[in-house]
ZATI-827125 format. One record per residue: residue number from 0; residue in three letters; x negated, y negated, z negated of N, C-alpha, C in turn. Coordinates in steps of 0.1 Angstrom, whole numbers. Each point is the difference from the previous one (the first is absolute). Layout:
BEGIN
+-----+--------+--------+---------+-------+---------+----------+-------+--------+---------+-------+
| num | residu | n.east | n.north |  n.up | ca.east | ca.north | ca.up | c.east | c.north |  c.up |
+-----+--------+--------+---------+-------+---------+----------+-------+--------+---------+-------+
| NUM |    ala |      X |       Y |     Z |       X |        Y |     Z |      X |       Y |     Z |
...
+-----+--------+--------+---------+-------+---------+----------+-------+--------+---------+-------+
END
This chain:
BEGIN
+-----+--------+--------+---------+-------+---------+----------+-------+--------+---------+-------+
| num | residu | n.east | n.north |  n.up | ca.east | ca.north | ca.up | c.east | c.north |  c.up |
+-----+--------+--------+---------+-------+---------+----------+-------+--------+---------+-------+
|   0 |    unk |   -385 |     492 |   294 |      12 |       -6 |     1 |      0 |     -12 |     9 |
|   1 |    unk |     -9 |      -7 |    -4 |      -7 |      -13 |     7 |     -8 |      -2 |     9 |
|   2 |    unk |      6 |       1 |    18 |     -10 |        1 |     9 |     -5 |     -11 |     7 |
|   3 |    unk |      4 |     -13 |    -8 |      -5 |      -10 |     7 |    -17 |      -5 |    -2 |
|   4 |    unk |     -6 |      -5 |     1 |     -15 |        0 |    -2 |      2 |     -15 |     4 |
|   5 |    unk |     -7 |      -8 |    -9 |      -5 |      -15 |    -2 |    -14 |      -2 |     5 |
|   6 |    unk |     -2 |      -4 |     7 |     -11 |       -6 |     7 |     -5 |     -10 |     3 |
|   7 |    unk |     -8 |     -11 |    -7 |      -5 |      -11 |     2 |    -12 |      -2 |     5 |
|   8 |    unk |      0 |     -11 |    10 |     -14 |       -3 |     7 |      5 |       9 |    18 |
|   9 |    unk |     11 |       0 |    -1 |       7 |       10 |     9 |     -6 |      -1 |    18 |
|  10 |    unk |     -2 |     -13 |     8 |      -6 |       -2 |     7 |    -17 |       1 |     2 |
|  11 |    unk |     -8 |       3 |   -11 |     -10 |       -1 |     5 |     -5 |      16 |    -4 |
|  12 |    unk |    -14 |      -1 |     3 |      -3 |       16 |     9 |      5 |      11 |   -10 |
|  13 |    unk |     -5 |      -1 |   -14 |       4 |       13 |   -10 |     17 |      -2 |     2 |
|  14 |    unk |      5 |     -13 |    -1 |      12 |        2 |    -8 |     10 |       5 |    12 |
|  15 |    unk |     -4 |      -4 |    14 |       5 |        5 |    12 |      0 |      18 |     0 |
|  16 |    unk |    -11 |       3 |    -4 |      -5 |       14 |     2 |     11 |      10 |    -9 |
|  17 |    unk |     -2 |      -7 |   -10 |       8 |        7 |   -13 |     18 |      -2 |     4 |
|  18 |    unk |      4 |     -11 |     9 |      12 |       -1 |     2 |      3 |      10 |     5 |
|  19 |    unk |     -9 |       1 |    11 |       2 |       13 |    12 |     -1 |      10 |    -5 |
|  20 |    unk |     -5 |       8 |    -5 |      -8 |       12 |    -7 |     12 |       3 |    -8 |
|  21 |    unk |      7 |     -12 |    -9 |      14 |        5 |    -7 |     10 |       3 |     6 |
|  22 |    unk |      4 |      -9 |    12 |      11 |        0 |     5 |      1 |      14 |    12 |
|  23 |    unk |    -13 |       1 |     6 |      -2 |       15 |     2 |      4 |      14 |    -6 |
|  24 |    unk |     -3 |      -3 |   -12 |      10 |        9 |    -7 |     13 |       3 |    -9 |
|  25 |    unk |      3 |     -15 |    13 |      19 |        0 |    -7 |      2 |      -8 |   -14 |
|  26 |    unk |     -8 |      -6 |    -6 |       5 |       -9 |   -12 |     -1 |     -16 |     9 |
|  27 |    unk |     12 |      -3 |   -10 |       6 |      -16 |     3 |    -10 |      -7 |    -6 |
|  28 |    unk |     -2 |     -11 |    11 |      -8 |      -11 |   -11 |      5 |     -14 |    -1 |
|  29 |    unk |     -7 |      -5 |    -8 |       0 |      -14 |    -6 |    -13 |      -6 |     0 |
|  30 |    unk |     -3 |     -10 |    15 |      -7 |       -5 |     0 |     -1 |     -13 |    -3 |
|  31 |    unk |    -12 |      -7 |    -1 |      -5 |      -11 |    -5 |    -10 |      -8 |     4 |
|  32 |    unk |     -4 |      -8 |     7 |      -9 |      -12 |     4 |      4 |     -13 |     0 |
|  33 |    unk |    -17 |     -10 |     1 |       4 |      -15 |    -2 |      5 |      -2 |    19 |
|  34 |    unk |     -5 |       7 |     4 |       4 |       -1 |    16 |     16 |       5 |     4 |
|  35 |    unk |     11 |     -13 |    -1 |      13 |        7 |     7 |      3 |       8 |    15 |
|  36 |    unk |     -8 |      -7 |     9 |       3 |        1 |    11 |     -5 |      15 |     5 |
|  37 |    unk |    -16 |      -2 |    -5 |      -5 |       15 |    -2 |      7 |      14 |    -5 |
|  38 |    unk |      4 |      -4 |   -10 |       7 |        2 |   -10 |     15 |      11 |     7 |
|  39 |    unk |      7 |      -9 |     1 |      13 |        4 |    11 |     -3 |      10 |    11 |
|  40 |    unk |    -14 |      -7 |    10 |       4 |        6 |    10 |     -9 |      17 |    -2 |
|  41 |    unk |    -11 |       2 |   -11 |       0 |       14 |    -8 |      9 |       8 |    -2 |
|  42 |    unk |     12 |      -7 |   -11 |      10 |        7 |    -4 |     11 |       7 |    16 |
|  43 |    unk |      2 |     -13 |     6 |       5 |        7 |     8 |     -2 |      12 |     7 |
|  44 |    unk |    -13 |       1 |     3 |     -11 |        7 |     9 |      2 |      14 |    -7 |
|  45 |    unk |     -2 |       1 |   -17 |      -1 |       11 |     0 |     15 |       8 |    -5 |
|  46 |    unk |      8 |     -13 |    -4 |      15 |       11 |    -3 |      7 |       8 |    17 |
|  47 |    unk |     -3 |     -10 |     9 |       0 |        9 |    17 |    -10 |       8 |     0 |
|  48 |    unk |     -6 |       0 |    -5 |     -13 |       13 |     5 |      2 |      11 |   -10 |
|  49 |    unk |      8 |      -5 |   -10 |      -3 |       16 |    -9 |     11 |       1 |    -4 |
|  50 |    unk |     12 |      -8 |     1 |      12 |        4 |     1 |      5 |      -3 |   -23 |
|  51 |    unk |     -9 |      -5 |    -3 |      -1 |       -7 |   -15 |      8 |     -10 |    -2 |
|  52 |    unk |      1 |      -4 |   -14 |       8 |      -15 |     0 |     -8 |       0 |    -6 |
|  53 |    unk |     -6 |     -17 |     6 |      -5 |       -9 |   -10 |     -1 |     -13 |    -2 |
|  54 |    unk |      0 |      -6 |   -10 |       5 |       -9 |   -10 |    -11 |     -12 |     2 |
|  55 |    unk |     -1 |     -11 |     2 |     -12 |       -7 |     1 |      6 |     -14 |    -7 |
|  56 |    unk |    -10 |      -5 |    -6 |      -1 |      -15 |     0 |    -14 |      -9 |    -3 |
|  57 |    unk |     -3 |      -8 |    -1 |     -12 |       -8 |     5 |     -4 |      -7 |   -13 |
|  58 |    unk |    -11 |       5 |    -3 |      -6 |       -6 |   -15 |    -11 |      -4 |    -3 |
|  59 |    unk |     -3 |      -9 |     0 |     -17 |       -3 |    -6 |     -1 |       3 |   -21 |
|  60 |    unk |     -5 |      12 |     1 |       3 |        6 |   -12 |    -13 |      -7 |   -12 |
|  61 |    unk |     -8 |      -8 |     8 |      -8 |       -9 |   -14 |     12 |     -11 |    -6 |
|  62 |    unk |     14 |      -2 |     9 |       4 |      -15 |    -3 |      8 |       5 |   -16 |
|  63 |    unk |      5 |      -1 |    -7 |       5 |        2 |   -10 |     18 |       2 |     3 |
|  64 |    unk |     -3 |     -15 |     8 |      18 |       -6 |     4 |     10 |      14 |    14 |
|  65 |    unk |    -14 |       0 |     9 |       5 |       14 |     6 |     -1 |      12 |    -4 |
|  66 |    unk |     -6 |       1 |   -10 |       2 |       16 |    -9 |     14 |       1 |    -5 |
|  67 |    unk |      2 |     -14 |    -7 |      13 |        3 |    -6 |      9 |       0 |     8 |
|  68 |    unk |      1 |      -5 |    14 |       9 |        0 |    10 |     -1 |      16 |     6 |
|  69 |    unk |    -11 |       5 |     1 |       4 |       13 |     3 |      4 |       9 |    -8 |
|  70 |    unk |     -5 |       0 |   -14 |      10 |       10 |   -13 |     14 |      -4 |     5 |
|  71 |    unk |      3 |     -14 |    -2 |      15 |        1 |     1 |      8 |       6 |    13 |
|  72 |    unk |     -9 |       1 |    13 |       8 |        7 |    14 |      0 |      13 |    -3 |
|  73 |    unk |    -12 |       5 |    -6 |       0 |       17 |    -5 |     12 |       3 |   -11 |
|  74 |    unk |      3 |     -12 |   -11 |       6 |        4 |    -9 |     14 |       0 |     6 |
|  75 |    unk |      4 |     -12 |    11 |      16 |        4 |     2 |      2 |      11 |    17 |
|  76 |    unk |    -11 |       0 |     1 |       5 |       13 |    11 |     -3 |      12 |    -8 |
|  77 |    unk |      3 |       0 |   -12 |      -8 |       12 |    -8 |     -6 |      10 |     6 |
|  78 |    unk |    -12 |      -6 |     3 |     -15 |       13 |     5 |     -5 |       8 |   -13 |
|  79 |    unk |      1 |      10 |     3 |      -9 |        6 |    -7 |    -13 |       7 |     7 |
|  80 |    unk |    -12 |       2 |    -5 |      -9 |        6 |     8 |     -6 |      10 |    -6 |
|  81 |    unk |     -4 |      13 |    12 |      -7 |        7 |   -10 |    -17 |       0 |    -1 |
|  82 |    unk |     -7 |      -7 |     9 |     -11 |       -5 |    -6 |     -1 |     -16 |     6 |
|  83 |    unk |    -13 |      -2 |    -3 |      -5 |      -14 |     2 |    -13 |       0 |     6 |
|  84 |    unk |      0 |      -7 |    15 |     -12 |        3 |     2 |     -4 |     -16 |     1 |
|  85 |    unk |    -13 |      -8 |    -2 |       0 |      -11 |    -1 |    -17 |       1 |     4 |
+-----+--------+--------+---------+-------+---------+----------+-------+--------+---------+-------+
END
């Protein structure tokens, strides 16, 4: 039902790989890094390249205060995902 796929660590080598690798097969993602700039210019790269929507925002996921700032962008654009790759 749920073809978006969550992905954190999204700019660096696995979590780049795993972006590609999904978005290659057509599921939307929801990416994630402490790197914005990075960050953005990935997302953009790959919803042009694979013809995907995806969803990004910029987290440093040890802080507590940006965790809760991200649950709440996931909770009011109501994401649902169907896995979690982290």
């Amino acid at each position: 039902m749920y073809e978006t796929i969550f992905i954190s660590g999204a700019t660096g080598g696995l979590g780049k790989a795993f972006a590609v690798d999904c978005a290659s097969r057509g599921w939307n993602l929801f990416l994630t890094d402490m790197h914005p700039t990075q960050l953005d210019t990935l997302a953009r790269a790959i919803a042009s390249t694979y013809g995907v929507h995806v969803t990004h925002y910029a987290c440093d996921l040890t802080q507590a205060n940006e965790r809760e700032a991200l649950y709440a962008f996931i909770d009011d654009a109501d994401l649902r995902f169907r896995t979690v790759i982290n």
